[in-house]
C-alpha positions in Angstrom: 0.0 0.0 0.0 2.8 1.9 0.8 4.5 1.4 -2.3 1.3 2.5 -4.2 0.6 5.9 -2.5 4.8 6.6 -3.3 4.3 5.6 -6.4 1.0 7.8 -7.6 2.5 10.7 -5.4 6.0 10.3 -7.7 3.7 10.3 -11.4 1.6 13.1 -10.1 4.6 15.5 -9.1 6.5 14.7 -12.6 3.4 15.2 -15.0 3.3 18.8 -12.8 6.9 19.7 -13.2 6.5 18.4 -17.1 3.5 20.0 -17.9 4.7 23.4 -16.2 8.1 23.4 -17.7 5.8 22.9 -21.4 3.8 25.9 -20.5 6.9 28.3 -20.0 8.1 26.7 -23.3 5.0 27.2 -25.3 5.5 31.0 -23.9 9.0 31.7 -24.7 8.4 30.3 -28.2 5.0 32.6 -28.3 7.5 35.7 -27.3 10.4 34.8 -29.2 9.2 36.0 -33.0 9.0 39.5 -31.0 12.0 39.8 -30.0 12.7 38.1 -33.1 11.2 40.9 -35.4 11.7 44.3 -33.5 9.0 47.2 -34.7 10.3 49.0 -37.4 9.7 52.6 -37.6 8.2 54.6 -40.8 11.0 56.2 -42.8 11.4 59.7 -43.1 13.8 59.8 -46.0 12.0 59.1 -50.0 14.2 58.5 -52.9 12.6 58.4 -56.4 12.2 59.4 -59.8 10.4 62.2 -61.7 9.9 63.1 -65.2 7.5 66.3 -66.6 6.2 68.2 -69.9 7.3 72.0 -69.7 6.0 75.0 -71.7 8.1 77.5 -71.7 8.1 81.3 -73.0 10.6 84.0 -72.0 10.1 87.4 -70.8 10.9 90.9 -72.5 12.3 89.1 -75.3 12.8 90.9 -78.2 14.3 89.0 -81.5 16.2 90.6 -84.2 15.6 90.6 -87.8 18.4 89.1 -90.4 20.1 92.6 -90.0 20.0 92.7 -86.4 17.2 95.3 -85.7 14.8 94.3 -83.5 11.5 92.3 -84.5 8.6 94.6 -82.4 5.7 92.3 -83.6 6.7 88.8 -81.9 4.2 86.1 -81.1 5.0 83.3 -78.6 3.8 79.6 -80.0 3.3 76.7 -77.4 6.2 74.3 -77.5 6.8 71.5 -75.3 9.8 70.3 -73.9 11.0 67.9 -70.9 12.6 66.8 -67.4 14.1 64.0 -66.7 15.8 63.3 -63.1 15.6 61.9 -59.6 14.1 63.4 -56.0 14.8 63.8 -52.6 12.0 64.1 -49.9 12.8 64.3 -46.2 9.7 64.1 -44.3 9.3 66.3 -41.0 7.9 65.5 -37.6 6.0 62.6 -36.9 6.0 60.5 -40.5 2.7 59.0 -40.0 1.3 62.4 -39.7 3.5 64.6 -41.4 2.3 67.9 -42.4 6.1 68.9 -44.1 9.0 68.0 -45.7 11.7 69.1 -47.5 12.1 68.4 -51.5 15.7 68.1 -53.6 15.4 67.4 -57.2 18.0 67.1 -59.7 16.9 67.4 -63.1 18.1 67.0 -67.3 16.0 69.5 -68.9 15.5 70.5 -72.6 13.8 73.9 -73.4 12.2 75.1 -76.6 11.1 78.6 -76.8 9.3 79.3 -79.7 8.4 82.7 -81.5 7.1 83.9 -85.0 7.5 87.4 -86.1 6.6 89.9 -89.5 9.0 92.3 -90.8 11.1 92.9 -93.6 13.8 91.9 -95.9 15.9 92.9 -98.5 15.7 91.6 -101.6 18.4 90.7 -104.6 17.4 93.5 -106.1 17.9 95.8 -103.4 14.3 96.5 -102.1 12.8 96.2 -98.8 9.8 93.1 -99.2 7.7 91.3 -96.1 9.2 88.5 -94.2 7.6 86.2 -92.6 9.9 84.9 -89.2 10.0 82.1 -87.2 12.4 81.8 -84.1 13.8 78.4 -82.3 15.6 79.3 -78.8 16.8 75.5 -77.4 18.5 74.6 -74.4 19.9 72.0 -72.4 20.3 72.3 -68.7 21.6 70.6 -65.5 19.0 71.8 -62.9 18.4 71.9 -59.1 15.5 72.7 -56.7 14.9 72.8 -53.7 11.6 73.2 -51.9 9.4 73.4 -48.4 6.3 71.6 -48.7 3.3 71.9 -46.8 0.2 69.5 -46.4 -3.2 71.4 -46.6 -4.8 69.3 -42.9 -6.8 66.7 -43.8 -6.0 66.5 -47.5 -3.9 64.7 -49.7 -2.5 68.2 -50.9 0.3 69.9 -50.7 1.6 73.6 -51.2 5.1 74.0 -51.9 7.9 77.0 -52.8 11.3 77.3 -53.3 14.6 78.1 -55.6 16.0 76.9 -58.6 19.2 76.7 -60.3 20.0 75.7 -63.7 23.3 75.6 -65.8 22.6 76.1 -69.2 24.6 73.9 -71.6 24.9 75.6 -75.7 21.8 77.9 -75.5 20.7 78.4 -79.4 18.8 80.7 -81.6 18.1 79.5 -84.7 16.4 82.1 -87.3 14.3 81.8 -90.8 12.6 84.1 -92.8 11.0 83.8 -95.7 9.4 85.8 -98.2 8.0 86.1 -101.7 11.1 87.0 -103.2 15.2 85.9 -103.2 16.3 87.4 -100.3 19.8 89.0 -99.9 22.1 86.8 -97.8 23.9 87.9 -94.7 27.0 86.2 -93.1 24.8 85.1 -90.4 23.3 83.0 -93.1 23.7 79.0 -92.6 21.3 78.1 -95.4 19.0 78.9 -98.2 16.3 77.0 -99.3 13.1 78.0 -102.1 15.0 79.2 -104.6 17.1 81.9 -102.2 13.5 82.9 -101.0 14.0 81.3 -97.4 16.7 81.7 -95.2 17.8 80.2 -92.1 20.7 81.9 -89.4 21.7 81.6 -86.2 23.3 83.7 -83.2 26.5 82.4 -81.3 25.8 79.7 -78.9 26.4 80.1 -75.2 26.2 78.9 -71.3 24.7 80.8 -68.7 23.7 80.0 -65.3 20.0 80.6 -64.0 18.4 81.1 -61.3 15.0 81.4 -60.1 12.1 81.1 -58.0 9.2 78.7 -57.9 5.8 77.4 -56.5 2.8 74.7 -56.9 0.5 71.8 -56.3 1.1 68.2 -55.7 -1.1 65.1 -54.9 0.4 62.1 -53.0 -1.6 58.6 -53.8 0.1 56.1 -51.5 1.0 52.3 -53.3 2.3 50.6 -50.9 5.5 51.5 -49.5 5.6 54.0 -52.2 4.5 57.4 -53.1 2.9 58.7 -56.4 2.5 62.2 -56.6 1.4 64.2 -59.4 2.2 68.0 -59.4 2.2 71.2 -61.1 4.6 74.3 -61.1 5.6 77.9 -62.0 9.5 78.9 -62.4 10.0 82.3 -62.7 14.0 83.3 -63.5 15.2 85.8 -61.7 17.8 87.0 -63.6 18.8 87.2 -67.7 18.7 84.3 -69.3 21.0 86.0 -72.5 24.3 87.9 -72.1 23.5 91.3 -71.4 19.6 90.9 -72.3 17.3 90.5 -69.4 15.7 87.8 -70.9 13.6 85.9 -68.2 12.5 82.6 -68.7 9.0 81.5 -67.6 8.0 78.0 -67.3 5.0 76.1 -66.9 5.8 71.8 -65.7 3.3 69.0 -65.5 4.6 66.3 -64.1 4.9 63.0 -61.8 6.9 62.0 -58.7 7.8 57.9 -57.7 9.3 57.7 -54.4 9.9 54.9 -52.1 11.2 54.6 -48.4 14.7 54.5 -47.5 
């Protein structure tokens, strides 16, 4: 009897120790993908892409006539060119309810500026006749902005500002005027055409460095862990975009944002 009551008093103390040892197992293993996978906060650092249309026109531009005097009657035509490069956004305060940030974008740009004009020409035979003129001003450029951005409260959009910088790579004018008659060439002629009656020339290329100031609207759509925002802005240059002219270039980008968390 003795034997028996040692006995069930030896299985009932081991199937306790077992079964309590199992249950701190069973929680360690429940608390271990915790520590195993620690929280990981939201990013406040975007890197991305961008790309936009621009139309550009330029300001208090006045283009000459094939003997340099000035073409009064100019009319700007659309003309669209493009931006290619990549962004920087910094996110400020709390990123899950960030109402700011900070924007760096550096950009490949190509700008076509495009005018017509009337005025008049001298013929072969030494008489002034109408000419009809059409003006190409192209540009490459290197360009960086940087912006503050604000999120209107409880929308998805935002109001941004800032300055721009651009260093302008070969800016071009290229000329040609035509009329009803054989016009007489210049030596800023680089080619006839129509019988002598059109003529295309051109004014020295050169580089310059712009600056100026701008401001717009964006929409964020969140995909994921990414951002898509489309957006639209102003540049205004602040100072001549010519060699001695103060030429300011105004332009007009539509365009589109893909950032993701660093």
């Amino acid at each position: 009897m003795k034997k028996l009551i040692v006995t069930i008093l030896f299985v009932w103390l081991s199937v306790g120790v077992f079964s309590k040892s199992w249950a701190q197992g069973s929680e360690m293993e429940y608390y271990a993908p915790a520590f195993a996978h620690p929280y990981k906060k939201p990013p406040h650092a975007y890197f991305g892409i961008l790309s936009s249309l621009n139309f550009g026109q330029l300001s208090s531009y006045t283009p000459g006539d094939l003997n340099g005097n000035p073409l009064i009657t100019g009319e700007h035509n659309i003309h669209i060119g493009y931006s290619l490069g990549a962004r920087m956004v910094y996110l400020l305060g709390y990123v899950k309810n960030s109402k700011s940030r900070i924007s760096a974008d550096v950009l490949f740009e190509r700008q076509v500026f495009d005018y017509t004009a009337h005025g008049s020409v001298t013929s072969l035979t030494n008489q002034p006749v109408p000419g009809s003129y059409i003006l190409l001003s192209t540009s490459s450029s290197l360009s960086l902005q940087l912006t503050y951005d604000f999120t209107i409260p409880g929308l998805k959009v935002g109001i941004f500002g800032g300055i721009s910088g651009a260093y302008r790579v070969r800016h071009e004018q290229t000329y040609r005027v035509s009329a009803s008659e054989p016009i007489a060439p210049s030596a800023s002629v680089i080619d006839t055409s129509d019988s002598g009656r059109t003529l295309t020339y051109s004014a020295p290329a050169m580089n310059t460095v712009q600056f100026g100031i701008l401001g717009g609207l964006r929409y964020d759509i969140l995909i994921r862990k990414s951002i898509l925002t489309p957006f639209a802005q102003f540049d205004y240059g602040v100072n001549g975009m010519l060699s001695g002219e103060k030429v300011l270039p105004m332009i007009f980008r539509v365009g589109c944002a893909w950032i993701f968390g660093l």
